[in-house]
C-alpha positions in Angstrom: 81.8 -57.6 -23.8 85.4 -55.6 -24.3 84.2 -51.8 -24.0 86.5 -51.2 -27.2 84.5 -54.2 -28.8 81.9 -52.6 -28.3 82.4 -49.1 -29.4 83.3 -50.3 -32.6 80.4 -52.0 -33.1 77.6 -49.1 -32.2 79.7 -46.9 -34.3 79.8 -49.4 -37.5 75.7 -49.8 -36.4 75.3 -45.8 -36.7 77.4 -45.2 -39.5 75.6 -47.6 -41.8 72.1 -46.1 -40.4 73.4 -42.6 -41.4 74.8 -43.8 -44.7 71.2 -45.5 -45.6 69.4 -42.3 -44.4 71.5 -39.8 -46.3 70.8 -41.7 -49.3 67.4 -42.6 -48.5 66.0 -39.5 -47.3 64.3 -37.0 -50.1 65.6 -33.8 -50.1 62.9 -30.9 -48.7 62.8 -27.3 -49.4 65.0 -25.9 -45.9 67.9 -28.3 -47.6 67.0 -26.4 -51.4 67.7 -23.2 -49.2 71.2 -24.6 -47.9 72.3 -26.1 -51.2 71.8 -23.2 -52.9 73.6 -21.0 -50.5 76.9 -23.0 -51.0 76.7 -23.6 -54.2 80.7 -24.4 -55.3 80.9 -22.4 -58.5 79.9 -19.2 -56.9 82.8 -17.5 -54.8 82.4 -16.9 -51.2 82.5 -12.5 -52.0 79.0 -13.4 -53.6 77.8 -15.5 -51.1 78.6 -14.1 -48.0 76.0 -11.1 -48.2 73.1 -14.2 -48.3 75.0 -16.1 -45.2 74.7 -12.5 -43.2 70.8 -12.3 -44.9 69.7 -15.2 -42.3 68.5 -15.7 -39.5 71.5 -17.5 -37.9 75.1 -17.0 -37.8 77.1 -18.2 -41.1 79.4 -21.1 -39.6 77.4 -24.0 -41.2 76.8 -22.4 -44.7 80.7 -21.2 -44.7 81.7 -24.9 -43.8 79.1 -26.8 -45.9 80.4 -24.5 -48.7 84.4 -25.6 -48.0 82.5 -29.3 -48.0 81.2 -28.5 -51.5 84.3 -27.0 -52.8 86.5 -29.8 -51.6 83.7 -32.5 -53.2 84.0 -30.9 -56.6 87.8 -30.6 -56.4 87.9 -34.5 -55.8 85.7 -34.9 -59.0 82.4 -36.3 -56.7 80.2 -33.9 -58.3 77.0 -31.5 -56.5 74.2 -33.5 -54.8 71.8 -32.4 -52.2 72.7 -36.0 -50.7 76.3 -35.8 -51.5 76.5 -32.6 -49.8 74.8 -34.1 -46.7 78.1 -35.7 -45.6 79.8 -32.9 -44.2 77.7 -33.9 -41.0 79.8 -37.3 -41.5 82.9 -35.4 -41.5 81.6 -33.5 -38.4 81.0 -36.4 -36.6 84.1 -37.8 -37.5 85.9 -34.5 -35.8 83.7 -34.6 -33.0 85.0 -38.5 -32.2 88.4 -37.4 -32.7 87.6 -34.8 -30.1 85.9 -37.1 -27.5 88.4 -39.3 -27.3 91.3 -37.0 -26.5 88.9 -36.0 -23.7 88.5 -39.7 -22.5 92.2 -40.2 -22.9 93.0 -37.9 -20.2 89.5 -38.0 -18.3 89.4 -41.6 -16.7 85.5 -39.9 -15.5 84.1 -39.5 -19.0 86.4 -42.4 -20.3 83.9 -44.5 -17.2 81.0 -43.2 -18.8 81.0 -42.7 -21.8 80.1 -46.0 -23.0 76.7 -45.0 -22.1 76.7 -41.4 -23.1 77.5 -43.1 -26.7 74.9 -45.6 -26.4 72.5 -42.6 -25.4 73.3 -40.5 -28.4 72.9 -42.8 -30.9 69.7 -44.4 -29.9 68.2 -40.6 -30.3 66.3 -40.0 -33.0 67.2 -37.0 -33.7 70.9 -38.3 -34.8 69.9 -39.9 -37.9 66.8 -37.7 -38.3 69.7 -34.4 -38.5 72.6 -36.7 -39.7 70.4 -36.7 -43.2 69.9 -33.3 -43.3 72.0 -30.5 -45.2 71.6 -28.1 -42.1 72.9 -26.9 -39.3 71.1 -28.9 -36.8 73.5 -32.1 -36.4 75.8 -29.8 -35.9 74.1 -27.7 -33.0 73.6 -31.7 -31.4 77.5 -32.8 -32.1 78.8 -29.8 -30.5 76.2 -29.4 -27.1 76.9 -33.2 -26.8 81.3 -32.2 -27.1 80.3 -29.2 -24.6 79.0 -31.1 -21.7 81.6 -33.4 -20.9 84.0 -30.4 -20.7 81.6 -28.7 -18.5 81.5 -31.4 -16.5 85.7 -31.2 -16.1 85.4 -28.0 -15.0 82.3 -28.8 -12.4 84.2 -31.9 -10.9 86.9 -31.2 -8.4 90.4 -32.8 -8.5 89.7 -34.3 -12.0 91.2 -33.5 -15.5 90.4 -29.8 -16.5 89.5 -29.0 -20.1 92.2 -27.6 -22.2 91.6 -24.0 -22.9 91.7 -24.6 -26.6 89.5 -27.0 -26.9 87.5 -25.7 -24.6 87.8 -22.2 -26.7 86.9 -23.7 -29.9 84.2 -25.8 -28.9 82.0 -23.3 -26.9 83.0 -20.8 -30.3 81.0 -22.7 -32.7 78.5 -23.5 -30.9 77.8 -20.2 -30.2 77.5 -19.3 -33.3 75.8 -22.0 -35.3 72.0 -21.8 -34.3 70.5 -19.1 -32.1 68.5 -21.4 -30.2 71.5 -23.5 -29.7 73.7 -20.2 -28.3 71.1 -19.8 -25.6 71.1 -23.3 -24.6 74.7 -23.6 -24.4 75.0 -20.4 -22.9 72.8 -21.4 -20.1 74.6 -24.1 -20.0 78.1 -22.4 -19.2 76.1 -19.6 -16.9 74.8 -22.6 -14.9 78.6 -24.1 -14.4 79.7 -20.5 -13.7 77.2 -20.5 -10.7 77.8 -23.6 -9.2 81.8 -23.0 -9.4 81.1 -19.4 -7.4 78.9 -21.1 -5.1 81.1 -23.9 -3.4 83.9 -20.9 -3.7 85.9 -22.3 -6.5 86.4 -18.8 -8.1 89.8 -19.2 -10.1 87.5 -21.9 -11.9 84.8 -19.6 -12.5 86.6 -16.6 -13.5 88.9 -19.1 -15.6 85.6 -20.5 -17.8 84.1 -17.0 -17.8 87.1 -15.7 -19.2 87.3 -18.4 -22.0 83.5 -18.1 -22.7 83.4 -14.5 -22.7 86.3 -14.3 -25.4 84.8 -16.7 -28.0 81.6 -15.2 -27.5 83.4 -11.7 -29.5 82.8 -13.8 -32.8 78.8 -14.2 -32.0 78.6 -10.7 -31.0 80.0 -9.4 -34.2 77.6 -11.8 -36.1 74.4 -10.2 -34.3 75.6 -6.6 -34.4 76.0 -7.3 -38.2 72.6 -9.6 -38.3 70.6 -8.4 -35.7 68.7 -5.8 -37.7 67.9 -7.8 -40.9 66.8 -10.9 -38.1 64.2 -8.4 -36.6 62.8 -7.6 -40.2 63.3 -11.3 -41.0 61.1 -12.0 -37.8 58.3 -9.3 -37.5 55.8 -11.4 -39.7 57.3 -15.3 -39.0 55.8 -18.8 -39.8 56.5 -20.6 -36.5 53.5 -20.8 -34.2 53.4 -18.1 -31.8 52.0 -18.3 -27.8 53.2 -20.3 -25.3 51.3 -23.7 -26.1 53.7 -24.0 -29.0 56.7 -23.6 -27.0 55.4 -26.1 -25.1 54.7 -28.6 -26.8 57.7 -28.3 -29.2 60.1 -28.7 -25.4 57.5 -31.2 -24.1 58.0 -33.1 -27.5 61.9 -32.8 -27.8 62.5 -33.9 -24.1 59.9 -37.0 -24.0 61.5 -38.0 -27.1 65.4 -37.8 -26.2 64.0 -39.4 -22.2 62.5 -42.7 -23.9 64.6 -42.7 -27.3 66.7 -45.8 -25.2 63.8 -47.8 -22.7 66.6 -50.2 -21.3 69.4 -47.5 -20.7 66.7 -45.4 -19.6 65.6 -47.8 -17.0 69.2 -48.0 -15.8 69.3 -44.2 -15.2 66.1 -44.6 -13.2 68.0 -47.0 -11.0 70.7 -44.9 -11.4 68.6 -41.7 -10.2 67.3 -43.4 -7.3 70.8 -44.6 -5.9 72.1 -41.6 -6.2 68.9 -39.5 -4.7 69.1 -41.7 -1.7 72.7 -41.9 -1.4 72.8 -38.3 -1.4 69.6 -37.8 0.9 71.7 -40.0 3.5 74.8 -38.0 3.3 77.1 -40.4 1.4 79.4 -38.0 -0.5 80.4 -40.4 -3.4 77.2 -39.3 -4.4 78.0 -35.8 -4.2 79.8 -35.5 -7.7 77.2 -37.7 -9.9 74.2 -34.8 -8.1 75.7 -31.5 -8.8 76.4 -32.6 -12.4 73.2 -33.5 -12.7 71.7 -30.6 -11.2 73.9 -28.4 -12.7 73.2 -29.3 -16.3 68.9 -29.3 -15.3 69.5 -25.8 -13.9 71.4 -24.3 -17.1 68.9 -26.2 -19.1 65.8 -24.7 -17.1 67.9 -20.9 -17.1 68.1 -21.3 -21.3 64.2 -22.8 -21.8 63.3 -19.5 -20.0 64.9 -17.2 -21.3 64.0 -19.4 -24.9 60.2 -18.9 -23.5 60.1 -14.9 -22.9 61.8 -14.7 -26.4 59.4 -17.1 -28.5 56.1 -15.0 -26.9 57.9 -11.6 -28.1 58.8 -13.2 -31.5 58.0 -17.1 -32.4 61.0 -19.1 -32.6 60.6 -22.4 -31.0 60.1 -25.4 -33.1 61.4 -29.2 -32.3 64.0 -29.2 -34.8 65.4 -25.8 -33.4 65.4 -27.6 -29.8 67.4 -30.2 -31.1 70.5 -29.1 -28.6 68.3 -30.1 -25.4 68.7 -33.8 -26.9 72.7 -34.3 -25.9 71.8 -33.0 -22.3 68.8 -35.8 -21.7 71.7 -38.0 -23.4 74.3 -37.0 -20.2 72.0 -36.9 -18.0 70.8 -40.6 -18.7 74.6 -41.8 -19.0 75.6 -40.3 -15.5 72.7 -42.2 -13.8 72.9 -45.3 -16.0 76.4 -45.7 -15.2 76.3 -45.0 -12.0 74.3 -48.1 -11.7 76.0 -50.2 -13.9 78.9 -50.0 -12.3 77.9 -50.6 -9.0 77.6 -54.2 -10.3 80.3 -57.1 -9.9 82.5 -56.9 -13.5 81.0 -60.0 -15.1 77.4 -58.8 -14.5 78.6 -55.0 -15.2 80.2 -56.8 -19.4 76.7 -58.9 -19.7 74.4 -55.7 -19.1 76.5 -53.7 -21.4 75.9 -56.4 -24.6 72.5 -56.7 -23.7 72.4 -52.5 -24.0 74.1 -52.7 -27.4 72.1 -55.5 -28.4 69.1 -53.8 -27.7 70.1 -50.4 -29.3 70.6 -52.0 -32.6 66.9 -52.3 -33.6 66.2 -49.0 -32.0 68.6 -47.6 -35.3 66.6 -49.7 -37.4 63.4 -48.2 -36.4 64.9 -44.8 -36.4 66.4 -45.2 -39.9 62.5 -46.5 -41.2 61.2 -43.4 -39.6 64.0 -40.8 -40.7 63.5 -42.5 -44.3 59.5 -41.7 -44.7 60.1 -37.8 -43.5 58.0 -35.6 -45.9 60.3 -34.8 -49.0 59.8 -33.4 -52.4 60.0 -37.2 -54.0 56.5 -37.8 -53.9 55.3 -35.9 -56.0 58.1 -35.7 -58.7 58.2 -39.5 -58.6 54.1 -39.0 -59.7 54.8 -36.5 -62.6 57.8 -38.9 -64.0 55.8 -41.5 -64.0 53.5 -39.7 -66.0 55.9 -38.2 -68.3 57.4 -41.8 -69.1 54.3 -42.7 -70.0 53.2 -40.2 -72.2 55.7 -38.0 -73.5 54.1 -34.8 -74.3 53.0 -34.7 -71.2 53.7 -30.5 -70.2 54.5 -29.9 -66.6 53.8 -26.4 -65.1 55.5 -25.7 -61.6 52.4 -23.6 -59.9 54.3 -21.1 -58.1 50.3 -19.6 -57.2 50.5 -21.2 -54.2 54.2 -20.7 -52.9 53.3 -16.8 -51.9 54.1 -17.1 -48.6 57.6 -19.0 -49.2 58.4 -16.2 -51.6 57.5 -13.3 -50.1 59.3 -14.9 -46.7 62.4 -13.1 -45.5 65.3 -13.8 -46.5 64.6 -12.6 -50.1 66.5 -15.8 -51.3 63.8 -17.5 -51.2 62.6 -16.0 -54.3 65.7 -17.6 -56.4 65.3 -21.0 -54.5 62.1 -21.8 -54.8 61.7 -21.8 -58.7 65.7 -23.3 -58.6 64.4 -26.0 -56.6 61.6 -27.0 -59.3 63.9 -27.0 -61.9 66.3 -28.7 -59.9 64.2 -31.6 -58.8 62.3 -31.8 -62.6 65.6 -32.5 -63.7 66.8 -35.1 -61.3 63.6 -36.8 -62.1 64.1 -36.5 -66.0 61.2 -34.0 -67.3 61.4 -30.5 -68.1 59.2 -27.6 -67.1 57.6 -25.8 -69.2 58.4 -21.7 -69.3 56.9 -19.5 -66.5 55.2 -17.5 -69.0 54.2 -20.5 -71.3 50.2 -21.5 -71.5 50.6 -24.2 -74.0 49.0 -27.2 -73.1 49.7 -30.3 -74.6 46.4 -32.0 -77.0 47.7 -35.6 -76.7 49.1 -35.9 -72.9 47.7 -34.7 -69.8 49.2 -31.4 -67.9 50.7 -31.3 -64.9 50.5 -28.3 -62.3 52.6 -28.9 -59.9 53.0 -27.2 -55.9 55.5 -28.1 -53.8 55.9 -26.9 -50.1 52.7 -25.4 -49.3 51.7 -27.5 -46.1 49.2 -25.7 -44.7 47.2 -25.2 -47.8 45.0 -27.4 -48.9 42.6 -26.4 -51.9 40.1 -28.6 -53.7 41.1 -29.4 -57.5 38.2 -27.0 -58.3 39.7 -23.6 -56.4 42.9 -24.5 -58.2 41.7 -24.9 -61.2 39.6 -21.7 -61.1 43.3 -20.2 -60.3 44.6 -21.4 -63.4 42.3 -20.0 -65.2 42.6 -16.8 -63.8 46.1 -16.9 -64.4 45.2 -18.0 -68.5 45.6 -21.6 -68.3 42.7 -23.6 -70.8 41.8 -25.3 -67.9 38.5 -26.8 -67.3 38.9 -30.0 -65.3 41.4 -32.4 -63.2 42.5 -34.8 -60.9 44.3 -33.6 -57.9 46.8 -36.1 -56.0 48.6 -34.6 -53.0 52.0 -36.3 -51.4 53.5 -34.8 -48.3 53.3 -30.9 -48.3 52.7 -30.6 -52.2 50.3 -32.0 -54.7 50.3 -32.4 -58.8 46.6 -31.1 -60.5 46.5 -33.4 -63.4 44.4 -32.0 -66.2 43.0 -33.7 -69.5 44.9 -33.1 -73.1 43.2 -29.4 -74.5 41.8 -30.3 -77.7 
């Protein structure tokens, strides 16, 4: 197989999967959060103040907002889903970028084959592709970092260009905290390695760079870092050190077997280059500190990660997503290493059979990315109802959403009752007033909670909350769908 042929063809493969699964996917509340924050109609003065009100740095709400703007100026209207392909776009820049690296790096132009075929067998690329946050782009720029590291680690080859080196390491410093301190261990780890075989212009060249785009993150935290604290002192992530864990454990085992066949060419890969080091080949010399490099930056950041989640919880899978483009490398720089090493003929065969084989791997991922809790469950469940009988009233039961609306940032206290009204509307009913107890005598009444996943009260303890709250309610049905559920009460005679 033609290595062109075949880029074309994974790319085709993972753009339809992404296509399917922004359209497929339900929206959840995180997403309600980030469409409200860049809402088109509502000027950037206004919406600034909210950006700086989080717990990250504004990049992605400031570039999902030009996205929005740019969507309603071409006449394509204001969907949750529609708004979801700015990660397209981002991907499309981030191709762009690659392969002006692999045009003048005939290294990364070797391997990247497999560093493509890596990424898009993860699942966290159609899993973040469908999401309106940040996180595809935290994964899109780690996986644009490394391969510039990587110029500046390997001696005699292509060196970065400053710019792109610049811009790069920029934004992703300042799209997801998590993601700064992986990338940052990252660059801290190539610093090292460049000092310690006495390559110092290097060094000082790639501190110099990274300690100049890091003035924009600064000026982000000096402004942020006191609303993050207050943000932070009472949080919702898991705290102790099982958490953090198992949320590493989780993210690494799942980016390590997201690929079985490529991953059992980087094992043959791995060994190769182990022994051939062990024996004092230096061919192998290049392929190992790369390698070792990218473990020991990765090892520096999950520490430092570690001592911050048990003073204040922060570590969560989705946060880790950055740790998923350096399993990706890692695999690609064994797995090539091995593949290579084969006569051409053998070397074009094993490549088809890797695409061939990452093909159902998408499909699987797009089935799983697809059935991800969403907020469709249960408003497919009360418009069914309301079709069927039309004075059928429908009460979003806010009762249970305290800890979402007392949560910092105090957003959440607009997005949460936008997102009911926003959702009812999609599906076709309305809601009836916050301060309405009316209850319809010919249709059944719908209470409906949404985003409240670790509660989970009988009908009876939330019906005797509706009635403490006024509601003529004296019995009902509860049916619960992902993190929400709909009480469905009799007509009141």
């Amino acid at each position: 197989m033609r290595p062109r042929a075949g880029f074309v063809i994974l790319l085709l493969l993972f753009v339809t999967a992404a296509g399917f699964a922004i359209i497929g996917r339900g929206p959840w509340y995180d997403e309600f959060y980030s469409f409200y924050m860049v809402r088109p109609d509502v000027s950037v003065a206004t919406l600034a103040p909210a950006w700086m009100r989080d717990n990250h740095p504004p990049v992605f709400y400031a570039l999902a907002w030009l996205w929005a703007r740019l969507l309603e100026t071409l006449g394509l209207g204001h969907t949750v889903e529609l708004l979801r392909t700015v990660n397209c776009a981002i991907l499309g820049i981030a191709l762009v970028a690659a392969l002006r690296v692999a045009r003048s790096d005939p290294w990364f132009r070797a391997m990247a084959w497999y560093y493509a075929l890596a990424l898009a067998a993860l699942f966290t690329a159609l899993d973040r592709i469908d999401q309106l946050r940040s996180y595809f782009l935290s994964l899109v720029l780690t996986a644009l970092v490394l391969p510039l590291l990587a110029q500046c680690l390997r001696k005699g080859g292509a060196q970065p260009r400053p710019i792109m080196l610049g811009v790069v390491l920029m934004l992703a410093f300042t799209v997801h905290l998590v993601t700064t301190v992986i990338v940052l261990g990252l660059v801290g780890a190539t610093i090292t390695q460049l000092i310690l075989v006495r390559r110092r212009p290097e060094a000082w060249r790639l501190a110099t760079i990274a300690a100049i785009v890091l003035v924009p993150f600064a000026l982000f935290m000096a402004a942020q870092m006191t609303t993050i604290v207050a943000n932070t002192t009472t949080f919702w992530i898991p705290p102790g050190p099982d958490a953090a864990r198992w949320a590493i454990e989780q993210e690494l085992s799942g980016a390590t077997t997201a690929n079985p066949l490529l991953a059992l060419c980087a094992i043959a890969g791995t060994m190769m280059i182990g022994i051939g080091a062990w024996r004092g080949h230096t061919r192998y010399r290049e392929p190992l500190t790369l390698i070792v490099t990218f473990v020991a930056g990765t090892v520096l950041a999950l520490a430092l990660l570690i001592v911050a989640h048990l003073h204040r919880p922060m570590l969560i899978t989705r946060y880790l997503v950055a740790l998923d483009p350096i399993v990706a490398m890692v695999v690609a720089i064994t797995a090539a290493h091995a593949v290579q090493r084969l006569p051409l003929r053998v070397q074009r065969t094993v490549d088809a059979v890797l695409l061939l084989a990452t093909a159902p791997i998408l499909l699987v991922n797009l089935a799983g990315t697809v059935r991800q809790w969403s907020w469709n469950g249960t408003t497919t469940i009360i418009a069914r109802q309301v079709h069927q009988c039309a004075d059928t009233r429908v009460f979003a039961d806010l009762h249970w959403n305290g800890e979402v609306l007392n949560s910092a940032p105090r957003d959440n206290r607009d997005v949460l009752p936008f997102a009911y009204a926003m959702m009812a509307r999609r599906h076709g009913f309305a809601l009836s007033g916050a301060g309405s107890r009316a209850l319809s005598a010919t249709c059944p009444n719908l209470f409906w909670t949404e985003h409240a996943a670790n509660l989970h009260p009988s009908a009876t303890t939330v019906i005797a909350a509706l009635r403490a709250q006024g509601y003529r309610v004296e019995s009902g049905q509860m049916v619960r769908r992902d993190l929400g559920w709909v009480l469905i009460t009799p007509p009141v005679r």
